[in-house]
C-alpha positions as CSV (number, residue, x, y, z in Angstrom):
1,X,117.8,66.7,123.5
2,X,115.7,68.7,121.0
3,X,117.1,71.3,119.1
4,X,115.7,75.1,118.9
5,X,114.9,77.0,116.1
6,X,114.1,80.4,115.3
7,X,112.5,81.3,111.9
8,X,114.7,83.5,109.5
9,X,112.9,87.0,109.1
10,X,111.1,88.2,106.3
11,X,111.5,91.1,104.0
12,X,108.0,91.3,102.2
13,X,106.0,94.3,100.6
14,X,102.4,94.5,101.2
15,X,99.6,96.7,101.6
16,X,96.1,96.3,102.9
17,X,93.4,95.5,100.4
18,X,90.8,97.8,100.6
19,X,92.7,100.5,102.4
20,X,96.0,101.1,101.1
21,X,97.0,102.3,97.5
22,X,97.2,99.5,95.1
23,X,100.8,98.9,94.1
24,X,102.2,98.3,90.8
25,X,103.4,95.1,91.7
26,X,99.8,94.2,92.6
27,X,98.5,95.5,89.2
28,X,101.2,93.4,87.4
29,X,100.0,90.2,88.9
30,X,96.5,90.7,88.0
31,X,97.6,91.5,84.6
32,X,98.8,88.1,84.3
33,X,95.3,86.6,85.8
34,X,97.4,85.5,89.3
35,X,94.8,88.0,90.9
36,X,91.3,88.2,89.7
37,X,88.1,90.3,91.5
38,X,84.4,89.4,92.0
39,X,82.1,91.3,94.2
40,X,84.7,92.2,96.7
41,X,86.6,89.1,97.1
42,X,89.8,88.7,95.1
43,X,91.5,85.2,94.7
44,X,94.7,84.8,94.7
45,X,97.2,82.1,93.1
46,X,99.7,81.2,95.7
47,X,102.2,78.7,95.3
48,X,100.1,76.6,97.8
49,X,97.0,77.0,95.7
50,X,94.2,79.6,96.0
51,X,93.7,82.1,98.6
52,X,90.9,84.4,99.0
53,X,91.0,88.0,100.4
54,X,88.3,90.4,101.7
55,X,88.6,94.1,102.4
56,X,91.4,94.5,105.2
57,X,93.1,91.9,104.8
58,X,97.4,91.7,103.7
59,X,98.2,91.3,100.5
60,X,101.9,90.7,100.4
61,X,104.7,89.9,98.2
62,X,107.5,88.1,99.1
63,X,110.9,86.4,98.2
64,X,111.0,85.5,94.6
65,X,107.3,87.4,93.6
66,X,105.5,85.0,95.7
67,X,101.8,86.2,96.4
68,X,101.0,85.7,100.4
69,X,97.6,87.0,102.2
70,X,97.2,87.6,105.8
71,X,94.3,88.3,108.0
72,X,95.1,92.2,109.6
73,X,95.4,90.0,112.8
74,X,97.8,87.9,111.7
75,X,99.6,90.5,109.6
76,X,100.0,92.6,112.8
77,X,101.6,89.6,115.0
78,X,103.7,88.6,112.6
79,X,105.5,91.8,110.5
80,X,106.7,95.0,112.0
81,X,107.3,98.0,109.6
């Protein structure tokens, strides 16, 4: 028989890009070239590599100042305020 397993919630800031106030946290990361800007799209350095962001979608960071992005799709199936 195959066991079931539920995944462990998340406790994660985040704010939409484009939309939301930039956070200081945010600011911080870019300071150190983990988030850079060009004509819209910011990359981001992930753990998993780069990620790429457009206006509305989730920046968020997570457990130990990992950098996540979400689609607003995703973001809204998957985190409740």
């Amino acid at each position: 028989m195959t066991a079931t397993y539920r995944k462990i919630s998340d406790v994660v800031q985040a704010f939409r890009y484009g939309f939301d106030e930039t956070p200081e946290w945010f600011r911080s990361f870019a300071k150190l070239g983990m988030i850079t800007e060009s004509m819209g799209i910011l990359t981001i350095d992930t753990t998993t590599g780069d990620v790429y962001a457009e206006k509305g979608d989730w920046i968020l960071k997570g457990r130990n100042d990992t950098l996540q992005m979400r689609k607003h799709f995703h973001f809204l199936q998957q985190y409740e305020r």
